[in-house]
ChimeraX commands (.cxc) that place a marker at each C-alpha (Angstrom):
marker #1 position 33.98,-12.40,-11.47 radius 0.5
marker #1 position 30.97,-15.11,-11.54 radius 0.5
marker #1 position 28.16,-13.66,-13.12 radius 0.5
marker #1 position 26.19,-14.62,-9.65 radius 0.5
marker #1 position 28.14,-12.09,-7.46 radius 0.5
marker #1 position 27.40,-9.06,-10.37 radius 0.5
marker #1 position 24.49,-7.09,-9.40 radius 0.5
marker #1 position 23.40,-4.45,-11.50 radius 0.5
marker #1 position 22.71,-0.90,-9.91 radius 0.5
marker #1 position 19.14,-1.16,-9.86 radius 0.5
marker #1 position 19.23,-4.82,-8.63 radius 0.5
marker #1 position 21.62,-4.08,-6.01 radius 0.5
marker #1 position 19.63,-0.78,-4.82 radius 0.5
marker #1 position 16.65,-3.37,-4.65 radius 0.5
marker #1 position 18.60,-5.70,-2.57 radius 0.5
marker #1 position 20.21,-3.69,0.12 radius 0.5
marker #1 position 17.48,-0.77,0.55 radius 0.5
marker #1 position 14.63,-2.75,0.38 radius 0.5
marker #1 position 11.15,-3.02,-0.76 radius 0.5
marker #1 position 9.49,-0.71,1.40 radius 0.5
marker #1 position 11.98,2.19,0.92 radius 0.5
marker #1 position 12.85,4.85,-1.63 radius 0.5
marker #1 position 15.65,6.74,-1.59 radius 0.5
marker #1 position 15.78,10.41,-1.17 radius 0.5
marker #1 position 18.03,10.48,-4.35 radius 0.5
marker #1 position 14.17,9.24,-6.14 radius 0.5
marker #1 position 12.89,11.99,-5.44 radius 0.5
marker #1 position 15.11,14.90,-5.39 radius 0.5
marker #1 position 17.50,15.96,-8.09 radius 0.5
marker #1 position 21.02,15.55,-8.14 radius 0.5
marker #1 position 21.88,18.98,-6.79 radius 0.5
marker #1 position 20.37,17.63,-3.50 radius 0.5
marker #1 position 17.70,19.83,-4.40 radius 0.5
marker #1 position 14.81,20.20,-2.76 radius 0.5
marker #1 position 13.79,22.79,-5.77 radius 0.5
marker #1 position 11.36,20.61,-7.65 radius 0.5
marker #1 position 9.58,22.50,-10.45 radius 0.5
marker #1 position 5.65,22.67,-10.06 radius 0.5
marker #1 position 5.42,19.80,-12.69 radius 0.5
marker #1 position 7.18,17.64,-10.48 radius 0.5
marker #1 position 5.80,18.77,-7.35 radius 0.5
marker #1 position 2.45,17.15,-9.06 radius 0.5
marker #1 position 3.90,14.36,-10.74 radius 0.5
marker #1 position 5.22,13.68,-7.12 radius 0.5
marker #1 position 1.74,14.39,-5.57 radius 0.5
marker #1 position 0.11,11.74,-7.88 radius 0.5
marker #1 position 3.03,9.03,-7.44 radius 0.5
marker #1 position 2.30,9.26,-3.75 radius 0.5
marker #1 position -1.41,9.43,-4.16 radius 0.5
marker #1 position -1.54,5.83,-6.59 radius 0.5
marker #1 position 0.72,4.07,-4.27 radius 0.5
marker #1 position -1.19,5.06,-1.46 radius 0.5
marker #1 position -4.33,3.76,-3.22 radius 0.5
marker #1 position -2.75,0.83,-4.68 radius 0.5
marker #1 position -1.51,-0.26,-0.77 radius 0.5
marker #1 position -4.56,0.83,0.66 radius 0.5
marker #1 position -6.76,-1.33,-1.89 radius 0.5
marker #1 position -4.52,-4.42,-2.06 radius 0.5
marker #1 position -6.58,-6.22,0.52 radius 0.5
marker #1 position -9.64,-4.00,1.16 radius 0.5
marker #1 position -13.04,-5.48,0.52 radius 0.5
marker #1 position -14.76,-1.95,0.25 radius 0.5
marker #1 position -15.66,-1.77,-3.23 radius 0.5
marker #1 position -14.59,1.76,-3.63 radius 0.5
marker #1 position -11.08,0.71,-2.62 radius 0.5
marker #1 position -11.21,-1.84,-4.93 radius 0.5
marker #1 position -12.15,0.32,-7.72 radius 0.5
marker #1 position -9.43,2.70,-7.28 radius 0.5
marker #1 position -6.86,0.30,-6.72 radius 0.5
marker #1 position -7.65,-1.37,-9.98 radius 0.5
marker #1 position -7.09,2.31,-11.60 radius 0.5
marker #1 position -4.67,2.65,-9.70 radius 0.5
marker #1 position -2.41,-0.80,-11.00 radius 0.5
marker #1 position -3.94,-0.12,-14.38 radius 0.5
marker #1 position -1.75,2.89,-14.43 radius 0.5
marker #1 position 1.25,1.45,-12.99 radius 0.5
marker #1 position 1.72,-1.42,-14.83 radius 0.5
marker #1 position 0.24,0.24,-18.22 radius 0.5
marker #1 position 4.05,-0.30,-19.24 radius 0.5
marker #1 position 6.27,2.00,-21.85 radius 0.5
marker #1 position 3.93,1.84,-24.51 radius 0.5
marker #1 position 1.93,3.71,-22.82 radius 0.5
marker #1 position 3.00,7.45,-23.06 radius 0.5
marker #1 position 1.72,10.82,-22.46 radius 0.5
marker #1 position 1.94,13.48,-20.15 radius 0.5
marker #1 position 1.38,11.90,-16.63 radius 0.5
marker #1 position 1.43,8.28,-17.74 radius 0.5
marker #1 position 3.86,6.23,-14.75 radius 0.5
marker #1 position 6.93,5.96,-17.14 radius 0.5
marker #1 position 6.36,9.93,-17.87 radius 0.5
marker #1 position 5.93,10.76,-14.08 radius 0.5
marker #1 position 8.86,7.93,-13.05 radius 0.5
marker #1 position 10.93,9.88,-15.81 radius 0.5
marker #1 position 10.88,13.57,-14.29 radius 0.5
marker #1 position 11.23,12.23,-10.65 radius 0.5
marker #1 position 14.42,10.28,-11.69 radius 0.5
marker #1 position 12.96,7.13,-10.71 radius 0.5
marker #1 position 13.84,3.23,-12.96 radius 0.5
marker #1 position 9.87,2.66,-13.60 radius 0.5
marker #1 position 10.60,-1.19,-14.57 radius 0.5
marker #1 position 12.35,-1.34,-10.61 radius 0.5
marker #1 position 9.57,0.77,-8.63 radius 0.5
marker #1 position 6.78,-1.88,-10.62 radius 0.5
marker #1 position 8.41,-4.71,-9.87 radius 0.5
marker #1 position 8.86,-3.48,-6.09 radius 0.5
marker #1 position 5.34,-2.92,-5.79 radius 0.5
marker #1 position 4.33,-6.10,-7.74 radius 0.5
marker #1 position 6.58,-8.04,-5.11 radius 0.5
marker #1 position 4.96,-6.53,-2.07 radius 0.5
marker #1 position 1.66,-7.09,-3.67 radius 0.5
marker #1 position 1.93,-10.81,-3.70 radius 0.5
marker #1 position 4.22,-10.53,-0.84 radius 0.5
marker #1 position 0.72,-8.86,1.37 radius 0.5
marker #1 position -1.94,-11.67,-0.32 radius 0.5
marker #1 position 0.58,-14.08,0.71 radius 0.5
marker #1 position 1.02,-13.29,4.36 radius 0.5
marker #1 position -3.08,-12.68,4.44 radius 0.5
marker #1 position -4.41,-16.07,2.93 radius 0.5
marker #1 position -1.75,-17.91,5.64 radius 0.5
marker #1 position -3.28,-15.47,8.22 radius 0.5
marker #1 position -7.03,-16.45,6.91 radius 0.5
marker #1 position -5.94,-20.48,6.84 radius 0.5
marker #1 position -6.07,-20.44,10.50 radius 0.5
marker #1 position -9.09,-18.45,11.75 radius 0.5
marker #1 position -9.04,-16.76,15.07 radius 0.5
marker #1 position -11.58,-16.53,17.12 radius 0.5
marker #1 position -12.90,-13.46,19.29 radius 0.5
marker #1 position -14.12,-14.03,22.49 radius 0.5
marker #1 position -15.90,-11.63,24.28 radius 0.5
marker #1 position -15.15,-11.67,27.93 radius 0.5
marker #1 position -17.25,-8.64,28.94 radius 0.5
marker #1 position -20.56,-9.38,30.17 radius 0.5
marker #1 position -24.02,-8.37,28.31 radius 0.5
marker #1 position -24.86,-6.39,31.62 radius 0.5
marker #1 position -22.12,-4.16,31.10 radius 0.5
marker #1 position -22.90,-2.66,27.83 radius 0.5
marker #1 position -26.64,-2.04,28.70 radius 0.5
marker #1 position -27.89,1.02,29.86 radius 0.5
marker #1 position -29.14,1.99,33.50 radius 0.5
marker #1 position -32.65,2.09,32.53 radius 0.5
marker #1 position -32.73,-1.13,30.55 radius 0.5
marker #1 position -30.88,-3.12,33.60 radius 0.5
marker #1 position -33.61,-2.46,36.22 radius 0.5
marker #1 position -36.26,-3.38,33.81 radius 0.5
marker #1 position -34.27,-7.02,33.21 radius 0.5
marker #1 position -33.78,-6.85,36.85 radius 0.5
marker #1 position -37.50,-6.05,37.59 radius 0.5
marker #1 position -38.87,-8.69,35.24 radius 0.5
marker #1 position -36.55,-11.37,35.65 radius 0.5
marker #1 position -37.76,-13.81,37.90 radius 0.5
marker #1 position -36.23,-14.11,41.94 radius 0.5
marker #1 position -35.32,-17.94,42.72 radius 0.5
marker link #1:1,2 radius 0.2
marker link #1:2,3 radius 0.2
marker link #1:3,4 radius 0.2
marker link #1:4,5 radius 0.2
marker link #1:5,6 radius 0.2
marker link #1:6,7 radius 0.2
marker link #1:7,8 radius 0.2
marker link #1:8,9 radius 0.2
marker link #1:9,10 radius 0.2
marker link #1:10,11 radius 0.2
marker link #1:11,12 radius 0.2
marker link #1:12,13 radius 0.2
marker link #1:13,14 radius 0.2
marker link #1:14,15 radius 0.2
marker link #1:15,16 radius 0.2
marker link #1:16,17 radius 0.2
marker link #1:17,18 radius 0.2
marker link #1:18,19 radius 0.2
marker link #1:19,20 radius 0.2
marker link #1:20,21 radius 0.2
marker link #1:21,22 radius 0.2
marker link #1:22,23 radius 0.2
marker link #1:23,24 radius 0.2
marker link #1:24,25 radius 0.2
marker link #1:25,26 radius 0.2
marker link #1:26,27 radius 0.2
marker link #1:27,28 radius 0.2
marker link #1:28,29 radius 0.2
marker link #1:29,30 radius 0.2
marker link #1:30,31 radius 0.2
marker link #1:31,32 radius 0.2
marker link #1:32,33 radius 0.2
marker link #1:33,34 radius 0.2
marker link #1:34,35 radius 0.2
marker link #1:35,36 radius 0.2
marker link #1:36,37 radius 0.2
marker link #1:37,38 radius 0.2
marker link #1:38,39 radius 0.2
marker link #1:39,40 radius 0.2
marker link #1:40,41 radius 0.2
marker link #1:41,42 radius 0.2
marker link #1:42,43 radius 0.2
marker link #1:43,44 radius 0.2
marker link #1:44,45 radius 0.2
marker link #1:45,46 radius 0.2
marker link #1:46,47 radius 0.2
marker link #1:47,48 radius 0.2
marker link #1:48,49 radius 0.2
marker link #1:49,50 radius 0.2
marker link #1:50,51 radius 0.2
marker link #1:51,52 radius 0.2
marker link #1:52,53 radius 0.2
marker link #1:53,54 radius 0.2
marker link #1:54,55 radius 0.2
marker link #1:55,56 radius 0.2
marker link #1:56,57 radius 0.2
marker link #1:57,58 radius 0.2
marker link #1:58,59 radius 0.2
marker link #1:59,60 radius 0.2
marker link #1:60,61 radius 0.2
marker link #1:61,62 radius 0.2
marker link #1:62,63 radius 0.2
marker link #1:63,64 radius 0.2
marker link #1:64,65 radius 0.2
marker link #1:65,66 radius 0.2
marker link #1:66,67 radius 0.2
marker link #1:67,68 radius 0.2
marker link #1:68,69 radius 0.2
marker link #1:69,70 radius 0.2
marker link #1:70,71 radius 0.2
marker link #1:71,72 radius 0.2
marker link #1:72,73 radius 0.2
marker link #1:73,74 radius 0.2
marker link #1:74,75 radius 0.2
marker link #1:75,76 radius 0.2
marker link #1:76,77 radius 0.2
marker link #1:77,78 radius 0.2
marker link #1:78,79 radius 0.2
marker link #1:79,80 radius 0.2
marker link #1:80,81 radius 0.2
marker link #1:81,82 radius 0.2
marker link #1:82,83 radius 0.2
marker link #1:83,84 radius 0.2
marker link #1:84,85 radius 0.2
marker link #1:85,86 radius 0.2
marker link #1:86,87 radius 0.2
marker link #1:87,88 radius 0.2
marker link #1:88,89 radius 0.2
marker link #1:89,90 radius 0.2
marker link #1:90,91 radius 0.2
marker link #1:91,92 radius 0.2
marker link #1:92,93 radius 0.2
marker link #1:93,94 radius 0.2
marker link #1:94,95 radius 0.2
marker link #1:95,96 radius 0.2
marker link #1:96,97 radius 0.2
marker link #1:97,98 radius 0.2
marker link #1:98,99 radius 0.2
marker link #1:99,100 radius 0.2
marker link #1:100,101 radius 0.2
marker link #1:101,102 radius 0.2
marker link #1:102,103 radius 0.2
marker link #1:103,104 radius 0.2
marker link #1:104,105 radius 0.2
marker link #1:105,106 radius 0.2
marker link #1:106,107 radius 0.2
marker link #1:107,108 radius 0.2
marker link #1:108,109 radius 0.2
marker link #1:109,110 radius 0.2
marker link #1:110,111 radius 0.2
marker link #1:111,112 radius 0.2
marker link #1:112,113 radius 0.2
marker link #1:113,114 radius 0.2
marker link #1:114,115 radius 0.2
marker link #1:115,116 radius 0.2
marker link #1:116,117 radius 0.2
marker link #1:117,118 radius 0.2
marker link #1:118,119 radius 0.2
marker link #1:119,120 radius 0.2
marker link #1:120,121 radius 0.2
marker link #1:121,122 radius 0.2
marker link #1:122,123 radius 0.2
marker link #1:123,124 radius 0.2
marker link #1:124,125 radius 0.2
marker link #1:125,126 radius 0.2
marker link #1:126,127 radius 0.2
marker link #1:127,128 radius 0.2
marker link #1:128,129 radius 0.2
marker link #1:129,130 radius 0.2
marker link #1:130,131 radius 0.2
marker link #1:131,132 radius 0.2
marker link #1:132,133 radius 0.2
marker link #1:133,134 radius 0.2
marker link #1:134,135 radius 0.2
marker link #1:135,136 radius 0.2
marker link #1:136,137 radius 0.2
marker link #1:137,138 radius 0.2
marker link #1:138,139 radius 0.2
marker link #1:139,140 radius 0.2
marker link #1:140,141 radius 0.2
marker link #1:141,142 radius 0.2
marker link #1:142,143 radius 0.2
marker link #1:143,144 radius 0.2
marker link #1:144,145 radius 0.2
marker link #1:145,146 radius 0.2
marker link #1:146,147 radius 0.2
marker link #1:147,148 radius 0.2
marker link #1:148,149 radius 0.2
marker link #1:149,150 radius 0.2
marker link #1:150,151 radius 0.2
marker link #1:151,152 radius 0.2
view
């Protein structure tokens, strides 16, 4: 076989599931378990939580956001080096999840999102407001405009 129609496991799983997906096989052991120990229930818990953050933060201009999204790809892309108890290899590790695929995923939606946003920005929109001012004033401030406005 050419070496272009190979695909290797993790490349292939990349290719036909997705970027956006993860497979219940991820998560759960191979007994089709849902009998995760308490370590991996958390591990779990704070793999959800930083990719939360880290899609929540991508784009957000609220500097709290911001600041936890940097922790948040700090400790995602800290890489293998990088080893102790709930370090992203560690965590990827007891969920039975290829670290190097699940950052490169993320890294690829990443510049996939700033990509789609600064051709969305190019072009600026703009909002008109069809409602008129009268409408969104109260009772008591229309009859004073009414009462002081002059009759033609």
């Amino acid at each position: 076989m050419s070496e272009g129609f190979q695909l290797s496991s993790d490349a292939a799983v990349e290719r036909f599931v997705g970027l956006n997906q993860i497979l219940p096989s991820q998560y759960y052991d191979l007994s089709g378990g849902h009998r995760l120990t308490g370590e991996q229930r958390l591990m779990l818990a704070l793999m959800a939580d930083a990719i939360n953050v880290y899609q929540q933060g991508v784009l957000s201009r609220n500097t709290r956001k911001r600041l936890l999204f940097v922790d948040a790809e700090r400790w995602i892309m800290a890489g293998p080096n990088v080893r102790h108890a709930f370090s992203f290899d560690t965590v990827c590790d007891a969920l039975g999840i290829n670290p190097s695929v699940l950052r490169r995923r993320m890294l690829t939606w990443k510049h996939q999102v700033r990509r789609n946003a600064e051709r969305h920005s190019a072009a600026p929109h703009l909002r008109l407001k069809t409602t008129p001012r009268e409408k969104h004033m109260s009772h008591r401030h229309r009859g004073k405009s009414a009462a002081s406005a002059p009759a033609y």
